[in-house]
N, C-alpha and C positions, 0 to 999 in steps of 0.2 A: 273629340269622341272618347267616350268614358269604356275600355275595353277592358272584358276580365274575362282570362284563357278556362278559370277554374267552375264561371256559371255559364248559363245560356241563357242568351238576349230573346227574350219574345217580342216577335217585330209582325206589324201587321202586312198581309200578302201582298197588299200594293207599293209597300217599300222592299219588297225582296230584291236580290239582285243573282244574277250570274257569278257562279262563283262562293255562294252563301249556301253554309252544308248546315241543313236541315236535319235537327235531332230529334225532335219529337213534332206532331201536327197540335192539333185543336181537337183534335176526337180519335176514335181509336182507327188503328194505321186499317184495320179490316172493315173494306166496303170501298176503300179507295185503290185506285190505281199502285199506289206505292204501297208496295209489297215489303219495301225492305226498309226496316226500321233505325234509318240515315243515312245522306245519300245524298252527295253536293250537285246544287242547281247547277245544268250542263247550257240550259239552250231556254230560249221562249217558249218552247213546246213543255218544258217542264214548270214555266213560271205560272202558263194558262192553264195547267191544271190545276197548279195550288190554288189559286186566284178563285178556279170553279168549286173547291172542291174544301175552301179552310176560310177562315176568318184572319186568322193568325197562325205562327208556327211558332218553335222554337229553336234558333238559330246558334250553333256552336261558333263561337269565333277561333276558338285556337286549330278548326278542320277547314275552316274559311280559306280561301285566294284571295278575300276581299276589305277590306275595314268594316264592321259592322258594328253601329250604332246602338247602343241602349237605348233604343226608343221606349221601351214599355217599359214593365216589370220583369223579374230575372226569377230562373227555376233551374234547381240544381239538376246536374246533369241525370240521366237516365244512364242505371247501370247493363240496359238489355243493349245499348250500343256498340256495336264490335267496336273495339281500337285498332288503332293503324299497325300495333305490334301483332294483334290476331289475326289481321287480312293480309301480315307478310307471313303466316303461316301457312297459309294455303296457297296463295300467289306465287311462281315461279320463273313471271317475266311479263313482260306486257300481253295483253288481251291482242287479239289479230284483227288485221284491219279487213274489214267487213262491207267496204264501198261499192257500191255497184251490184253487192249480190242481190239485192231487192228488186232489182231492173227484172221487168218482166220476162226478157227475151234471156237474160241471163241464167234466169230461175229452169226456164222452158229447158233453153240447150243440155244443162247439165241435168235435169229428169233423166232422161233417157240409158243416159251411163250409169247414176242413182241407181237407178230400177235392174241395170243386170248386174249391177256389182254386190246389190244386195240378192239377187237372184243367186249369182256362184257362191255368197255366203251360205243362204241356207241350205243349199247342195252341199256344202261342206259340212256343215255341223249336222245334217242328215245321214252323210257318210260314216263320220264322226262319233255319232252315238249306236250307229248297226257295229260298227268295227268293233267298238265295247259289248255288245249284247254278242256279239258271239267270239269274242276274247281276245280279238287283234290289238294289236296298238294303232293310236290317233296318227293319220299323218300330219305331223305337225309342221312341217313344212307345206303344204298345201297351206293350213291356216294361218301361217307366217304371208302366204301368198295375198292370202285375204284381206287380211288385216291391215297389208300395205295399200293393197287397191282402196279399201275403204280409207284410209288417211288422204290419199291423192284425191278423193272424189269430195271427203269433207272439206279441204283445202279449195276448192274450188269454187263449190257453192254447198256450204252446208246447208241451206237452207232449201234443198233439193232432199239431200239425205235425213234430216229429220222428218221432213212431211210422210216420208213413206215409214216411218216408221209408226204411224198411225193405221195402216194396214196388219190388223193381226186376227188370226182364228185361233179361237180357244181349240180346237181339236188336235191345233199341232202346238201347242202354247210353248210346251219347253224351247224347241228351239228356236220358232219364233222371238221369243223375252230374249232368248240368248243372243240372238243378232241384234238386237232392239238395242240390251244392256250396252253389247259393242261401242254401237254407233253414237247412243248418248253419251258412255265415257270417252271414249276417242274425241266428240266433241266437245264435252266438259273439260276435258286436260288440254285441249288446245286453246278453250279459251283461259284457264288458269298458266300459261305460260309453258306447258312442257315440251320437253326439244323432242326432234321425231323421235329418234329412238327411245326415248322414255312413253313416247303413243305408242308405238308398236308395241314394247313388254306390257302395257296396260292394255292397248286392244286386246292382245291372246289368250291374256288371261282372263278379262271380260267374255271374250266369245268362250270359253271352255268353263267358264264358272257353275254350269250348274252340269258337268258332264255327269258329277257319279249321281244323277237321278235317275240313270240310266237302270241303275242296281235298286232304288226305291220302286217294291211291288204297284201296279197298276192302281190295285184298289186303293192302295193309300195315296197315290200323287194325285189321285182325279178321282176322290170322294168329294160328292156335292156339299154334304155335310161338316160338321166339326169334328178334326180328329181326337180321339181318343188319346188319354196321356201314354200309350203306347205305340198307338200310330205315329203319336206324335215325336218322338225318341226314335222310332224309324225314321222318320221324312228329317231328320237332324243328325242322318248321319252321313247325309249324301255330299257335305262340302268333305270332311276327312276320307270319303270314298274316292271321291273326285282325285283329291290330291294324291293318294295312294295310286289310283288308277296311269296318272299321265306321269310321277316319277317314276313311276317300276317302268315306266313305255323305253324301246327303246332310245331313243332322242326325248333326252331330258328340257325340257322349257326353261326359259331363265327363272332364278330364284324367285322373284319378286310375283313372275305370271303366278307360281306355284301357291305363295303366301293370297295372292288373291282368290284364287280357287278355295283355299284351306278356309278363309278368312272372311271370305264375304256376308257372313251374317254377325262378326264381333260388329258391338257397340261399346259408345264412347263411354257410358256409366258400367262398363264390366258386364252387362246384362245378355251378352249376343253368347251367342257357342263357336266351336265346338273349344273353345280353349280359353273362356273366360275373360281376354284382353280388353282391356281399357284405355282410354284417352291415348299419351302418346304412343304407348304400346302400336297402335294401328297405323300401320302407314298409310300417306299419304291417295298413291296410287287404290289402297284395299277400299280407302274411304269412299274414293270418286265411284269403283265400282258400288259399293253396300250403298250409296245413297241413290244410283239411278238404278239399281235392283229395282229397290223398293217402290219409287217415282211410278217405272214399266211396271209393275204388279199392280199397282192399285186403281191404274188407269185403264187396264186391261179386263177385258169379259173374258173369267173362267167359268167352270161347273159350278163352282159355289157365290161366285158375286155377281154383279153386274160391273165393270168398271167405271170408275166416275171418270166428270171431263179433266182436262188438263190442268186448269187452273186451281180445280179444289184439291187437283192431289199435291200442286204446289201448297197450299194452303195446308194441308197435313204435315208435309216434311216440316215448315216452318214453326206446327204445333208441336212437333214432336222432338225437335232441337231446343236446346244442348242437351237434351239427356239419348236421345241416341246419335246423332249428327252434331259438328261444329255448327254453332250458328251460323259463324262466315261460312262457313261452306257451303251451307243452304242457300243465302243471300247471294252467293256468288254464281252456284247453279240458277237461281232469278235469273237473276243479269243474261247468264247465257243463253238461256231458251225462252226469256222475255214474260215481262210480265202480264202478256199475250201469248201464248204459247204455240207453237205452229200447230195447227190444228184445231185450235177453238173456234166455235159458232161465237162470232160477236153483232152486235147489231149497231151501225154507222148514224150519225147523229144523222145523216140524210132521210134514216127509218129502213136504210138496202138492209139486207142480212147478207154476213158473207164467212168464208174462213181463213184464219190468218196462216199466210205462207213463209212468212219472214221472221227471223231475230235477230236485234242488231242494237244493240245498248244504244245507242250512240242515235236511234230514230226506235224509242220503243212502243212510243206512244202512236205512230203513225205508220203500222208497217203493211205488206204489199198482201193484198187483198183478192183472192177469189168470190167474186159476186154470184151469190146464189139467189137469192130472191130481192123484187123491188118492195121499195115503199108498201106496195099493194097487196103486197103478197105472190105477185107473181112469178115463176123461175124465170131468169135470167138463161134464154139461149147461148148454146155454146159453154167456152171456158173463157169468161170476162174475168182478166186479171187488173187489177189496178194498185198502183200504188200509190198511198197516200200522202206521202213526203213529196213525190212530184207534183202531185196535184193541189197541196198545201202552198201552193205561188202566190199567196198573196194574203191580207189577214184576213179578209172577206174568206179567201177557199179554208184555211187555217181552221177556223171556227164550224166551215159548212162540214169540210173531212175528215173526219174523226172516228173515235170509237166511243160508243155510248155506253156500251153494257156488255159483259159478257155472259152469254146465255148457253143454257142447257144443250145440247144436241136432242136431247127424247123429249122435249118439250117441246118440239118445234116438229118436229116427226123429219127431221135432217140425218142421214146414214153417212159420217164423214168417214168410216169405213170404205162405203160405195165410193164417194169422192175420190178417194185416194186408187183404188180399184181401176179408176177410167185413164191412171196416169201407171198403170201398172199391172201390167196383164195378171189376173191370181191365177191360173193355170200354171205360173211356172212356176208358183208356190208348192203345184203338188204334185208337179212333174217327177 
């Protein structure tokens, strides 16, 4: 075998192997399943898609587990590829093991606690932003309270507490986003490797990140329209509000909560506010929140947008890195909330339409399934949960269960808002 670390082998999809990291496809990586541009073949589930979906790839040997063969012709590497020294940059220990939480009945039981522990959140950050509107201080020990309940209930089945974070009303949007922010960073840092106590200083200052909006006039937070470059200099001064707000408080928050409050709008080319910070300037922790801000913002319906689905607003972070997000870091957000995202209308090679409940690297392509409509067009009675790794037993079911496509929610006239609503009472939203 003719092996060189410094090109990349183009080998045709029916010699790929397990174990062979995929540097570039046959076509451009957008339109396909694989979102993240390289990314070693894990399983047969990954082989059947290349197979479906390329002619050929282009195979990195020196990221390989495997020997790989110069079958074809060679192309020099692609420089948009993270390296293994850029994904130890973000990385801070193994990804958590994730077995079993796609089981339906596992999904079910932890709903329930899901739904009141994000219930006491937003009672908190409700609390939260009156106690600033009329001049108290945050109790920030309650939201230390919080922040831990949300870690115990991510650790158990996160794939419980992201679905419900597809539950949001623009009319309460702030604190809404801010519980949302939470719950995606707490889960983003968990699968990035960080020890709990490095989640809890990241949950708090996630859930407290947009406090000083509190002090941004009504008509500038929730103008339908585009602000004015004076509005807009208002609505930019609410993270240094923020932070001035919860240091002068009695009980000062750890440092780091604090730089994330201050910080949550720097970007990586210098270009964010309020303090101009660039690349390594940003920590870590400030990163994970300022990129699931933004993720929650653009997926979200306010007064001025409609939110788009999940998958395209992944599909933006990705356009918009490395000039405001590490690349890795984007790519590795993928991974965590799956290149299905919980919450997407997809439609099953069977013709069902359903929504995805799960993320789980490790089964991305085939994850657990709320049936909403058949073949037909029919709704599906009750709440038909399936997952499709269990039901993939064989290579016949393998090819039959799957994901075809992922589609619109408003094109299909599907309100997964409502969905999320019948696992989670909205009265106690506004209780």
């Amino acid at each position: 075998m003719n092996l060189n670390n410094e090109l990349h082998a183009k080998v045709d999809v029916e010699s790929l192997r397990i174990g062979m990291f995929v540097a570039d496809l046959d076509r451009e990586w957008r339109g396909t399943p694989f979102l993240l541009q390289g990314f070693l073949i894990e399983s047969d589930e990954e082989l059947d898609q290349l197979r479906e979906y390329c002619g050929h790839v282009f195979v990195d040997p020196a990221r390989s587990t495997v020997p790989v063969p110069m079958l074809m012709e060679e192309k020099p590497a692609p420089a948009a590829v993270a390296t293994e020294a850029h994904e130890a940059q973000v990385r801070r220990g193994a990804p958590p093991d994730l077995r079993g939480q796609a089981d339906p009945q596992a999904f079910r039981r932890e709903l329930g606690r899901a739904a009141r522990v994000r219930s006491r959140a937003h009672q908190c950050l409700k609390r939260a932003f009156e106690d600033v509107r009329l001049g108290a201080s945050v109790d920030t020990d309650e939201a230390r309270a919080v922040v831990s309940d949300l870690i115990e209930s991510i650790t158990v089945n996160v794939n419980a507490s992201l679905w419900l974070t597809n539950l949001k009303y623009k009319d309460e949007y702030t604190s809404i986003h801010s519980m949302n922010v939470c719950i995606l960073a707490v889960a983003f840092g968990r699968h990035l490797g960080l020890s709990e106590d490095d989640l809890k200083v990241l949950g708090l200052g996630a859930l407290l990140h947009d406090i000083g909006k509190i002090k941004t006039p009504p008509e500038v937070l929730n103008k339908p329209g585009r602000l004015s470059p004076a509005e807009f200099d208002i609505m930019r001064r609410h993270p240094v509000e923020g932070f001035e707000l919860i240091r002068n408080s009695d009980d000062r928050l750890p440092a780091m909560a604090l730089q994330i409050i201050r910080h949550h709008h720097e970007r990586l080319a210098g270009n964010g506010y309020p303090d101009g910070w660039s690349g390594d300037q940003i920590p870590l922790p400030v990163q994970i929140t300022s990129l699931v801000d933004v993720y929650d913002a653009v997926t979200s319906d306010r007064c001025y947008h409609t939110g788009m689905p999940a998958h395209k607003g992944l599909r933006l972070l990705y356009q918009i890195a490395p000039k405001d997000f590490p690349r890795e870091l984007v790519e590795e957000f993928i991974r965590c909330i799956g290149i299905y995202p919980i919450g997407s209308l997809v439609k099953l090679t069977t013709g069902d339409l359903g929504v995805v409940l799960s993320a789980d690297p490790m089964r991305r392509l085939k994850p657990l399934i709320r049936l909403i409509r058949d073949a037909d067009g029919k709704p599906y009675p009750g709440q038909r949960l399936v997952n499709l790794s269990d039901l993939a037993d064989s290579e016949a079911n393998w090819r039959r269960w799957g994901v075809a496509q992922v589609l619109d929610p408003a094109d299909h006239g599907i309100d997964v808002k409502a969905l999320v609503a019948e696992d989670f009472d909205p009265s106690a939203l506004s209780s």
